[in-house]
PDB file of N, CA, C and O in Angstrom:
ATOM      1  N   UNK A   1      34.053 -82.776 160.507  1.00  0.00           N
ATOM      2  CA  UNK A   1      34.977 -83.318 161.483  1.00  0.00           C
ATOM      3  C   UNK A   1      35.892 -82.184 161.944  1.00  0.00           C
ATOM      4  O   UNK A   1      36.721 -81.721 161.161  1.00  0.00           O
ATOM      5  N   UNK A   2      35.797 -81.830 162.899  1.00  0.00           N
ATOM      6  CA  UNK A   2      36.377 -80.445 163.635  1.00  0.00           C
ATOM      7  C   UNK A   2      37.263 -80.947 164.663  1.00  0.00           C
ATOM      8  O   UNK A   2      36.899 -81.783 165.491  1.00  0.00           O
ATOM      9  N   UNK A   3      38.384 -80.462 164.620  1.00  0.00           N
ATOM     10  CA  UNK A   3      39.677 -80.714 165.931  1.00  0.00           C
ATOM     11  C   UNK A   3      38.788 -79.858 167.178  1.00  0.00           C
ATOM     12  O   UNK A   3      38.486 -78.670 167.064  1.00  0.00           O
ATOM     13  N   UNK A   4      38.417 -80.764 168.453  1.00  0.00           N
ATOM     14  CA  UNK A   4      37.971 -80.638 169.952  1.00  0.00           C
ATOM     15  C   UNK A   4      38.648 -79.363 170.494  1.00  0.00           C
ATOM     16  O   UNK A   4      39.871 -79.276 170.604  1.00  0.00           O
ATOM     17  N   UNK A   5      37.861 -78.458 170.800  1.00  0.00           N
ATOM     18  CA  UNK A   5      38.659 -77.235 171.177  1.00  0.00           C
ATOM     19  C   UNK A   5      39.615 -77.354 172.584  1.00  0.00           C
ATOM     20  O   UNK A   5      40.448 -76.545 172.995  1.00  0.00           O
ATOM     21  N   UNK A   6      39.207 -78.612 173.153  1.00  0.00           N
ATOM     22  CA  UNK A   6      40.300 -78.897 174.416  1.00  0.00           C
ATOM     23  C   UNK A   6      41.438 -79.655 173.969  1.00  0.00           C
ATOM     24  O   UNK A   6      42.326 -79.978 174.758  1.00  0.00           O
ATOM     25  N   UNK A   7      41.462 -79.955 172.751  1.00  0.00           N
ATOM     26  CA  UNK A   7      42.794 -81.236 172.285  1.00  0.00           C
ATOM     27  C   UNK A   7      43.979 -80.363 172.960  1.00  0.00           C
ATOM     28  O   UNK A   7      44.175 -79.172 173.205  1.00  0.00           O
ATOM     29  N   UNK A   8      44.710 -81.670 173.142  1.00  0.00           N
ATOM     30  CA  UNK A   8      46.367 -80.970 174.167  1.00  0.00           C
ATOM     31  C   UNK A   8      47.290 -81.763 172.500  1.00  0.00           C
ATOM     32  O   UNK A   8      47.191 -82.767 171.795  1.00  0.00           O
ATOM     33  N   UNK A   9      48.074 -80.590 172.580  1.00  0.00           N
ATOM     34  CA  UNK A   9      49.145 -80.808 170.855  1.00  0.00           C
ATOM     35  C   UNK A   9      49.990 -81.913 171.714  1.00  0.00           C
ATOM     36  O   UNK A   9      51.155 -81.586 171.489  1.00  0.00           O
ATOM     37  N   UNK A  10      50.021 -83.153 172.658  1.00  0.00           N
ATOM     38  CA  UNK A  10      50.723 -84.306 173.172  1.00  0.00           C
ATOM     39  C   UNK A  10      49.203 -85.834 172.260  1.00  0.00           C
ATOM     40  O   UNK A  10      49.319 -87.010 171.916  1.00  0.00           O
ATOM     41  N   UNK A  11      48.363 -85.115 172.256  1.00  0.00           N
ATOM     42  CA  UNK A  11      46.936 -85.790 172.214  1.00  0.00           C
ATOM     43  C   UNK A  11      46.809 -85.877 170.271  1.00  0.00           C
ATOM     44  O   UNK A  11      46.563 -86.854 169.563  1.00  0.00           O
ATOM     45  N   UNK A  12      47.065 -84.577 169.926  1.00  0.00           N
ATOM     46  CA  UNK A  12      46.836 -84.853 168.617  1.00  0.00           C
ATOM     47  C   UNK A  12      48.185 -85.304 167.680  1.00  0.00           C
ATOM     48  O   UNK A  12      48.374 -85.304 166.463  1.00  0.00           O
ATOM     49  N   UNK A  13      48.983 -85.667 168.781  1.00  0.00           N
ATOM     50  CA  UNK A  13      50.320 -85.673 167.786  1.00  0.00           C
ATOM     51  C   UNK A  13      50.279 -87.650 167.942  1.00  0.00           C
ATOM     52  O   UNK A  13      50.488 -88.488 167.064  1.00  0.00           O
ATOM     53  N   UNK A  14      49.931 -87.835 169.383  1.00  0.00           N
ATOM     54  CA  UNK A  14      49.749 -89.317 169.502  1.00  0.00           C
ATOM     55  C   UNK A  14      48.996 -89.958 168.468  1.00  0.00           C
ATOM     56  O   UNK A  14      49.379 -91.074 168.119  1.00  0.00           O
ATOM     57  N   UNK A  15      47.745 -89.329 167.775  1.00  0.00           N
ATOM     58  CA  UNK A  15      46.590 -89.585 167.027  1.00  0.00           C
ATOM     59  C   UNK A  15      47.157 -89.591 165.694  1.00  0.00           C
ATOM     60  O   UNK A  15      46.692 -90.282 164.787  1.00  0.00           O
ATOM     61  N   UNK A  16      48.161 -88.825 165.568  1.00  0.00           N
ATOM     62  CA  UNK A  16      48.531 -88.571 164.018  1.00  0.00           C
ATOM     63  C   UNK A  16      49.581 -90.037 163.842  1.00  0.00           C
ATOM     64  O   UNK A  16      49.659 -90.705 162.812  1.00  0.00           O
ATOM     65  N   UNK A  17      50.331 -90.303 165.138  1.00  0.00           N
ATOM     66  CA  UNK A  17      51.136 -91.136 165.338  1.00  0.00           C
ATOM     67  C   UNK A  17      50.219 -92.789 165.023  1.00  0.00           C
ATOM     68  O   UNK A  17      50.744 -93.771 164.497  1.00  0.00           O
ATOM     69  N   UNK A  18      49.072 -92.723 165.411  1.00  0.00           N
ATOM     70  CA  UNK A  18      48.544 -93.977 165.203  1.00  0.00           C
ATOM     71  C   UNK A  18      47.724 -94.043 163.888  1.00  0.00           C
ATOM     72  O   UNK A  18      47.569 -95.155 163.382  1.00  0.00           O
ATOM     73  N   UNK A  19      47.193 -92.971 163.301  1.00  0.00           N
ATOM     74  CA  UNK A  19      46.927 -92.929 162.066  1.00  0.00           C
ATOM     75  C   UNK A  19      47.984 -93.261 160.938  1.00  0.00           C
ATOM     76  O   UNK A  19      47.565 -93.898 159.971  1.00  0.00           O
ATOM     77  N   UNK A  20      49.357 -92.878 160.970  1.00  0.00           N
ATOM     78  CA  UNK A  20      50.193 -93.100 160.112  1.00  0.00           C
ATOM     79  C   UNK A  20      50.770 -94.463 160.425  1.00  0.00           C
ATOM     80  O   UNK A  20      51.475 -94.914 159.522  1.00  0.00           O
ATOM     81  N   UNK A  21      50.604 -95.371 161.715  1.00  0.00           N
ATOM     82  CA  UNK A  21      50.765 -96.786 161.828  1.00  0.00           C
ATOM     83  C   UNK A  21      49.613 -97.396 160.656  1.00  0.00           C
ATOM     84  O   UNK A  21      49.987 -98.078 159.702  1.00  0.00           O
ATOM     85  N   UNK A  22      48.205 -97.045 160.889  1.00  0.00           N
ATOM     86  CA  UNK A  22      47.323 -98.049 160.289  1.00  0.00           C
ATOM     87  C   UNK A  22      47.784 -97.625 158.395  1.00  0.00           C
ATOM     88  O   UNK A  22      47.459 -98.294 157.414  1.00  0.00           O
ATOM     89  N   UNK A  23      48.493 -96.507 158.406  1.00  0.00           N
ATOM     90  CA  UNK A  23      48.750 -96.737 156.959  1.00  0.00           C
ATOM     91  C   UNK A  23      49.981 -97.391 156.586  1.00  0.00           C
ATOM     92  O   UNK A  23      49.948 -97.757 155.412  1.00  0.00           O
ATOM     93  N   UNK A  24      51.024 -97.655 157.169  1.00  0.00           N
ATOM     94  CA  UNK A  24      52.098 -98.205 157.319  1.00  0.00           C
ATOM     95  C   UNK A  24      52.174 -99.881 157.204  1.00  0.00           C
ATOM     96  O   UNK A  24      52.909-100.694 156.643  1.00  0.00           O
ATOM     97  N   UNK A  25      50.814 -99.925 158.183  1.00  0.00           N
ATOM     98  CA  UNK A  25      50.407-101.822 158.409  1.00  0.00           C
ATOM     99  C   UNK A  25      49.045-101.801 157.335  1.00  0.00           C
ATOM    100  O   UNK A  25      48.077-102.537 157.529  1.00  0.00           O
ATOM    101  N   UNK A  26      49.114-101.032 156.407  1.00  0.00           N
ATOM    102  CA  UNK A  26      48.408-101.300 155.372  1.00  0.00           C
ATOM    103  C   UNK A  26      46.748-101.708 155.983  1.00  0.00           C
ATOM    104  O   UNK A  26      46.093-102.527 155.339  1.00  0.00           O
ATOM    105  N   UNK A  27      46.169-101.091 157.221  1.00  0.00           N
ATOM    106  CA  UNK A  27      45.129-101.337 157.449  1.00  0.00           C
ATOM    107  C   UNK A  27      44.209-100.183 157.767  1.00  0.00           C
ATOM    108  O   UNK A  27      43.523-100.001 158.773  1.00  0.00           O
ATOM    109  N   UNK A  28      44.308 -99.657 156.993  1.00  0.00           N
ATOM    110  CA  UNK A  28      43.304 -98.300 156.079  1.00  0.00           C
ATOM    111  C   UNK A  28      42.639 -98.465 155.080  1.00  0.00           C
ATOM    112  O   UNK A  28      43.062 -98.145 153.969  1.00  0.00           O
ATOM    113  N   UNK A  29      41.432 -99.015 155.286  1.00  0.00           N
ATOM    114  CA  UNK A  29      40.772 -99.327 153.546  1.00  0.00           C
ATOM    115  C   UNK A  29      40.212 -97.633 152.793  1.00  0.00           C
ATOM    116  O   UNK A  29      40.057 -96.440 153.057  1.00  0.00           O
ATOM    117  N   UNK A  30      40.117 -98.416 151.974  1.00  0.00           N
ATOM    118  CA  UNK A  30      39.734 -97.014 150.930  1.00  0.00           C
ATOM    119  C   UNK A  30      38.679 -96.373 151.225  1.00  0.00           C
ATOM    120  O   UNK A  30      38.475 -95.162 151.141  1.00  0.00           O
ATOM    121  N   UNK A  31      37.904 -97.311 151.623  1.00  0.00           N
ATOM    122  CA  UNK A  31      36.649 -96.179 152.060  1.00  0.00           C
ATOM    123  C   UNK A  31      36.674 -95.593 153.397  1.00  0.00           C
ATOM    124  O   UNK A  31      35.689 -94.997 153.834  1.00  0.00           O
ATOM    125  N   UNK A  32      37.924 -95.753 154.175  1.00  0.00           N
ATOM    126  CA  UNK A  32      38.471 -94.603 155.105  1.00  0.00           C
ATOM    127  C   UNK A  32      39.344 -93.451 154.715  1.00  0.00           C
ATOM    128  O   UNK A  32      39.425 -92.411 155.369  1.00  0.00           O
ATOM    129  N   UNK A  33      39.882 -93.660 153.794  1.00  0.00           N
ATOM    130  CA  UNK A  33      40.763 -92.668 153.235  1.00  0.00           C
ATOM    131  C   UNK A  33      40.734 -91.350 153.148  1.00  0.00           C
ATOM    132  O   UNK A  33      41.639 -90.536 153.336  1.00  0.00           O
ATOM    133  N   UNK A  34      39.528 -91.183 152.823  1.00  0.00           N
ATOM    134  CA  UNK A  34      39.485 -89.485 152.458  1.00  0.00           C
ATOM    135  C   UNK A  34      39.294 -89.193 153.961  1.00  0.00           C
ATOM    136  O   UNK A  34      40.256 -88.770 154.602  1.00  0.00           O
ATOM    137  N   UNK A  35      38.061 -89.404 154.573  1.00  0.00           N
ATOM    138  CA  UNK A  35      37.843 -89.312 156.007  1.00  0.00           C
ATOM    139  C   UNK A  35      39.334 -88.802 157.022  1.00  0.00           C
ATOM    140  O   UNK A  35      39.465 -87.796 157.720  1.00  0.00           O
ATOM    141  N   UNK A  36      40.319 -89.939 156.761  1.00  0.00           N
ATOM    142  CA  UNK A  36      41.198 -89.995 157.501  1.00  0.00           C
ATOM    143  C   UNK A  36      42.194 -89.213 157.214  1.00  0.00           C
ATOM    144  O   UNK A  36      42.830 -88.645 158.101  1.00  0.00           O
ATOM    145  N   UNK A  37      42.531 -89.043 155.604  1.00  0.00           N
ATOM    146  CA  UNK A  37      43.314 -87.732 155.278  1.00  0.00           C
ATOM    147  C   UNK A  37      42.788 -86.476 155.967  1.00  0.00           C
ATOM    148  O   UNK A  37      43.432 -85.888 156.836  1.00  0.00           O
ATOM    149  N   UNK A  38      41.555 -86.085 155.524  1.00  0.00           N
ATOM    150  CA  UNK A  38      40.438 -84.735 156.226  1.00  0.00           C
ATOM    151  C   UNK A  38      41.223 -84.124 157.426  1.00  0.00           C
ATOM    152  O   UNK A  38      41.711 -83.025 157.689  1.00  0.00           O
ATOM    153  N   UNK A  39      41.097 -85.663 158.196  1.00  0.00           N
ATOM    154  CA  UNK A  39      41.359 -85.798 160.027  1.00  0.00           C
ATOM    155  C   UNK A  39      43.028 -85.375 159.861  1.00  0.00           C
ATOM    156  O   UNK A  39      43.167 -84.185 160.143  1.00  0.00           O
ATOM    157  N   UNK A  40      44.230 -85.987 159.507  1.00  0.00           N
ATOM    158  CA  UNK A  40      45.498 -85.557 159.525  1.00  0.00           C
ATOM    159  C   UNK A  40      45.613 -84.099 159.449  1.00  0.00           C
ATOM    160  O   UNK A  40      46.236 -83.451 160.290  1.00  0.00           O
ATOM    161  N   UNK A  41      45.161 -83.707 158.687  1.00  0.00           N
ATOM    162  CA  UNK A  41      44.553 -82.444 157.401  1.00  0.00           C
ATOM    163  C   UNK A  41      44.627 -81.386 159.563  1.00  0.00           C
ATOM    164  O   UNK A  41      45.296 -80.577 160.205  1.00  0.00           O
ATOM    165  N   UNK A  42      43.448 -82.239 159.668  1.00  0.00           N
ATOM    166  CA  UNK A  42      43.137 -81.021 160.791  1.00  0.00           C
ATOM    167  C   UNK A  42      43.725 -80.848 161.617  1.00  0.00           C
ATOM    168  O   UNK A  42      43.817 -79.727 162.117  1.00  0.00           O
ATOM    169  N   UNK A  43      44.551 -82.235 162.222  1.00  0.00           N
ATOM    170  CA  UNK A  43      45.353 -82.643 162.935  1.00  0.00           C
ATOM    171  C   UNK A  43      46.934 -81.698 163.187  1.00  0.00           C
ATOM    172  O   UNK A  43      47.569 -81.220 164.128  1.00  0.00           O
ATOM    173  N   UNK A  44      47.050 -81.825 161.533  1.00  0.00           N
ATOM    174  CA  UNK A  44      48.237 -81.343 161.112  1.00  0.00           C
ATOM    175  C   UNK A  44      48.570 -79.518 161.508  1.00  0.00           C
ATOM    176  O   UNK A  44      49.502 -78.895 162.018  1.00  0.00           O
ATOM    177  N   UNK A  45      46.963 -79.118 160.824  1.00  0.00           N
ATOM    178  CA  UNK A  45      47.044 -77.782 160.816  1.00  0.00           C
ATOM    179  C   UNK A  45      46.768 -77.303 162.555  1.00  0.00           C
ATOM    180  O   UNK A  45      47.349 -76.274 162.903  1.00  0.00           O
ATOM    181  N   UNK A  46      45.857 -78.073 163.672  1.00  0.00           N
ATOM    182  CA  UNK A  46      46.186 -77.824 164.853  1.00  0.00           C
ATOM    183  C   UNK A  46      48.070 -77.794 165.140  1.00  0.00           C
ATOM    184  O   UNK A  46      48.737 -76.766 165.257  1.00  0.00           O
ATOM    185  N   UNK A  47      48.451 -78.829 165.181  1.00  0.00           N
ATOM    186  CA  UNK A  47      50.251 -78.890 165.669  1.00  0.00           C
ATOM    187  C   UNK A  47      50.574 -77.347 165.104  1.00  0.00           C
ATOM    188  O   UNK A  47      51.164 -76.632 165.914  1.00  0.00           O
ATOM    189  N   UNK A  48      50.388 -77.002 164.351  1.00  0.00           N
ATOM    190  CA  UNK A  48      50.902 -75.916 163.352  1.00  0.00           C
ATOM    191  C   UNK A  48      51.087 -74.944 163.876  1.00  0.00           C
ATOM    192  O   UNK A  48      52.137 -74.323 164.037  1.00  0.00           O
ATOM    193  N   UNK A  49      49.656 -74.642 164.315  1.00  0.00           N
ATOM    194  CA  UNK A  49      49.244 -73.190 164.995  1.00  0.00           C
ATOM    195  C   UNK A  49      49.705 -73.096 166.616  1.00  0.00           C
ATOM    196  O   UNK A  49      50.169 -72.103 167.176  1.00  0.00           O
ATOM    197  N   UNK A  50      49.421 -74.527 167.250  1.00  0.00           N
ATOM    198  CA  UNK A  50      49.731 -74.730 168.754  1.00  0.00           C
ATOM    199  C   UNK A  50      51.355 -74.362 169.007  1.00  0.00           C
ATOM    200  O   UNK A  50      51.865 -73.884 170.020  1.00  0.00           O
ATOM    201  N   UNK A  51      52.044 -74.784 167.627  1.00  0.00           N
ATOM    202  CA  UNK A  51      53.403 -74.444 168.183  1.00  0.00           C
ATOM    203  C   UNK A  51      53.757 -73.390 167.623  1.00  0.00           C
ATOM    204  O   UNK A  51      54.896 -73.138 168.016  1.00  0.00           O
ATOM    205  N   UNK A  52      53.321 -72.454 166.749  1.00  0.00           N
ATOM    206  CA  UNK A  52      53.236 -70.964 166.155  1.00  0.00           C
ATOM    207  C   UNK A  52      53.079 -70.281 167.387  1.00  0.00           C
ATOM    208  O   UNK A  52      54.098 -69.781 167.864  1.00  0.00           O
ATOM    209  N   UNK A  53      51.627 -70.114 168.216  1.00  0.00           N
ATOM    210  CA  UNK A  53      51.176 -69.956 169.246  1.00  0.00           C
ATOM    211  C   UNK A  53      52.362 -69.888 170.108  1.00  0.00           C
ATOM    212  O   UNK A  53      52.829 -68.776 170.353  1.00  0.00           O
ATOM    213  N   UNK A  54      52.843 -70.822 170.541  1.00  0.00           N
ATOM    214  CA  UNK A  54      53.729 -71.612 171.735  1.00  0.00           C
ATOM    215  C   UNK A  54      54.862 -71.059 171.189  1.00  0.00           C
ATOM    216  O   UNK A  54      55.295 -70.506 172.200  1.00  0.00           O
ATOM    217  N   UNK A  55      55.496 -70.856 170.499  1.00  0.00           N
ATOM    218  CA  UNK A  55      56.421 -69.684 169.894  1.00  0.00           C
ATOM    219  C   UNK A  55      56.411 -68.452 169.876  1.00  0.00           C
ATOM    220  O   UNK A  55      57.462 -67.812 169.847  1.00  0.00           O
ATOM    221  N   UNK A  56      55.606 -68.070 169.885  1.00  0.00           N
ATOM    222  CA  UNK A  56      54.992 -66.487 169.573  1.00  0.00           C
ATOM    223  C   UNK A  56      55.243 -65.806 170.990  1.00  0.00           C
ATOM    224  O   UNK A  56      55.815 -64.743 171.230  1.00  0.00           O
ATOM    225  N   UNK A  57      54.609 -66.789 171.929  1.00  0.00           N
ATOM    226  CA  UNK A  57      54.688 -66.130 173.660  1.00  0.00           C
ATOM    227  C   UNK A  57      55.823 -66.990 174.389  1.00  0.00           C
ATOM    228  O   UNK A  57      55.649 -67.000 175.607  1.00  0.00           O
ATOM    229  N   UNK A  58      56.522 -67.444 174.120  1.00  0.00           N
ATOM    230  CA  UNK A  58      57.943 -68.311 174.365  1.00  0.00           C
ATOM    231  C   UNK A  58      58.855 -66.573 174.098  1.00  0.00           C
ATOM    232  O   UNK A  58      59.416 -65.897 174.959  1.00  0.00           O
ATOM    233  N   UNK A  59      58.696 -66.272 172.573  1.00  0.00           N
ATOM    234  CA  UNK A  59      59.827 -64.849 172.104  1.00  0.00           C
ATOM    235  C   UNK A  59      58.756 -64.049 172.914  1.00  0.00           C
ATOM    236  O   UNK A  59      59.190 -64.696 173.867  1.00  0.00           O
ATOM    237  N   UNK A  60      57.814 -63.296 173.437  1.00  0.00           N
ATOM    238  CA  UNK A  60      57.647 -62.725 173.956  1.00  0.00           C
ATOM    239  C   UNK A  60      57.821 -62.574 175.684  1.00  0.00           C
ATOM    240  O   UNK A  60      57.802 -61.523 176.324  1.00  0.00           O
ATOM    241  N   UNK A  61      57.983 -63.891 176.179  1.00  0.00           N
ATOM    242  CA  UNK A  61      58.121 -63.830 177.558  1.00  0.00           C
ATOM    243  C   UNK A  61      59.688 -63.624 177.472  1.00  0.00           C
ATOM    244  O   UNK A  61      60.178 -63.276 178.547  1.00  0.00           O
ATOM    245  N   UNK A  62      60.672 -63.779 176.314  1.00  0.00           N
ATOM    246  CA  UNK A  62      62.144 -63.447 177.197  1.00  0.00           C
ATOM    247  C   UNK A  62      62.129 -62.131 176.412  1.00  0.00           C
ATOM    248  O   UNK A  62      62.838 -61.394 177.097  1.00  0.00           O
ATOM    249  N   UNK A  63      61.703 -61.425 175.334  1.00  0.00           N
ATOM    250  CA  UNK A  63      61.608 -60.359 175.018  1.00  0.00           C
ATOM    251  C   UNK A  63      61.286 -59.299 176.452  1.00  0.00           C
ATOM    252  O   UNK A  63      62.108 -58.406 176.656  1.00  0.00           O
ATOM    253  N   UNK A  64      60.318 -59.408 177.223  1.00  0.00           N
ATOM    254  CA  UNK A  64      59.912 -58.948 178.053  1.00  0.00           C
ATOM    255  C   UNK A  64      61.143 -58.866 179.074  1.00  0.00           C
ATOM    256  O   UNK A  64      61.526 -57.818 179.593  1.00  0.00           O
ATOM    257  N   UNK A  65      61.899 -60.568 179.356  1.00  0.00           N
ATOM    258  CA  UNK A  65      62.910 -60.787 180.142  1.00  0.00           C
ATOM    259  C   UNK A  65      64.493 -59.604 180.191  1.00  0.00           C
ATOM    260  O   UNK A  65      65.255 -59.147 181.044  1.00  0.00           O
ATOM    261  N   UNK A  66      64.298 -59.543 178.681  1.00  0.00           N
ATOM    262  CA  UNK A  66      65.517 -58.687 178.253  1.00  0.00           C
ATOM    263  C   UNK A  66      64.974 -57.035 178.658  1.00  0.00           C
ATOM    264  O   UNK A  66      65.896 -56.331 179.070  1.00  0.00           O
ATOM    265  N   UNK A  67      64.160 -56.628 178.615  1.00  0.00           N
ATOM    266  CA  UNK A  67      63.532 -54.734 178.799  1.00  0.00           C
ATOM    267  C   UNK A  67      63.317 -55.309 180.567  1.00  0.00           C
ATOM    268  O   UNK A  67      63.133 -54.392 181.367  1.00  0.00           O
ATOM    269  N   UNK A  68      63.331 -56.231 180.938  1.00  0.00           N
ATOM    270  CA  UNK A  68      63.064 -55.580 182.620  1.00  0.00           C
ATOM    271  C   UNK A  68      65.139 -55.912 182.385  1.00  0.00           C
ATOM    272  O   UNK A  68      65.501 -54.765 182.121  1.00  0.00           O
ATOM    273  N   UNK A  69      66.048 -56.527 182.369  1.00  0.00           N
ATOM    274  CA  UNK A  69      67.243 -56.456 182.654  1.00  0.00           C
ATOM    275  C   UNK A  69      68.043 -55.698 182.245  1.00  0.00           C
ATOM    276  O   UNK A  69      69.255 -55.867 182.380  1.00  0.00           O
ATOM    277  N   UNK A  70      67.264 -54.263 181.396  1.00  0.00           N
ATOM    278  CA  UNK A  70      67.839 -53.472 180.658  1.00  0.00           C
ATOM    279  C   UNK A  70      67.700 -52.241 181.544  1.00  0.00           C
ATOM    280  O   UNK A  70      68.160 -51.160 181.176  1.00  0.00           O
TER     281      UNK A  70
END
């Protein structure tokens, strides 16, 4: 089970959002469990990197901002 190389981090955060409802309303049976942890698992570690990523060139575009106003 592999995170879709087009997922948008609005898409997998909604998904994580409805996965942690069906455990909340107690309608996750056990023999979804591991499956569905796996999926958070991947879920989780996409958000991770997307906003590492999305950070990384956020400090680099005003880094850049500051050496052209210098």
């Amino acid at each position: 089970m592999a995170v879709k190389k087009d997922l948008k981090y609005g898409d997998a955060i909604n998904e994580l959002e409805e996965i942690l409802e069906r455990i909340e309303n107690e309608e996750l049976d056990v023999d979804e469990l591991s499956s569905t942890v796996k999926r958070v698992s991947l879920l989780v570690k996409f958000c991770r990197d997307k906003l590492y990523k999305t950070e990384t060139e956020v400090e680099k575009i005003l880094s850049d901002m500051e050496e052209e106003e210098d």
